[in-house]
Every structure is written in C-alpha cells, then in structure tokens.
C-alpha positions, 0 to 999 in steps of 0.5 A: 628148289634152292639148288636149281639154276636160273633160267636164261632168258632170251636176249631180245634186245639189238643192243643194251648202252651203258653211258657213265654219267660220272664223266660228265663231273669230271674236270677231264671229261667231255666239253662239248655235251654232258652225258644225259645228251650222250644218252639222248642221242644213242636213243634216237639214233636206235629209233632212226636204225630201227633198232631195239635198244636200252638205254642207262645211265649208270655210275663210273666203270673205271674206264675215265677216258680223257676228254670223253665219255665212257660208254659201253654196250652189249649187243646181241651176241653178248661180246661187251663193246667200250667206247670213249665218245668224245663228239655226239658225232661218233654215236652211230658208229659206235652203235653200229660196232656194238649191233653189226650187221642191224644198223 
C-alpha cells in the first residue's frame, strides 16, 4: 500500500493565482496598491470573465520585480505563467495569458 502512487485528480479550475504578499513590504515594491487589493482584483475579475479561479496569498517566490508585484498563475493546461503587475490595470491581461482562450 505504500508503494502505490498518488492519484491525479482532475484539474477543474480555469486558473489558480499566486500573488506574493511579500512585495508589498518591500521598499522596491509596488506603490500604487498593496497586494491583498492585487489579489482582490484577480478575484473579481475571474467573476466578471466567468471564470473559475483561486486565489492565494503566498509568501516570496524569488521572482522580486522592481516596483510590482510577483504573481504567478497556472492555467488549466498547467504551464505556469509569471508575471510582474505593476498597475491593477494589467490584471485582466495577465489573467487571460494564464487561461487563453476562457476570458
């Protein structure tokens, strides 16, 4: 029994985001929001896109781009997508990178 492999499940999400709340502390990070709003926003605009998205707050990724934030997002082929947001302007583009074809 401990030999068995684990099962897979189904992927039946359109994309899964992972906003680093860490860039919000940094002194280099974004200046126009902080990232629980970042987070707020890729959340409603899944709803608005009719989208089934999660979203999580995670710690650093390593990816620390100037002035932005780090997010990155799986869609549902699961080819990882990373972005740096630097305006809540650019959240439904980088939503629709990570889920093309369902926005």
């Amino acid at each position: 029994m401990k030999n068995e492999s684990p099962r897979e499940l189904p992927f039946r999400l359109d994309a899964m985001v992972l906003v680093c709340k860490a860039c919000g502390k940094r002194s280099s990070g974004p200046k126009k929001f902080k990232p629980k709003h970042l987070a707020q926003e890729f959340k409603s605009e899944g709803r608005e896109a009719r989208m089934k998205t999660r979203v999580v707050l995670t710690s650093c990724m390593g990816l620390c781009p100037k002035n932005a934030a780090a997010v990155a997002a799986i869609g549902p082929d699961g080819h990882p997508a990373q972005f740096a947001i630097e305006s809540l302007d650019q959240v439904p583009q980088a939503l629709a990178a990570a889920a093309p074809g369902r926005s």
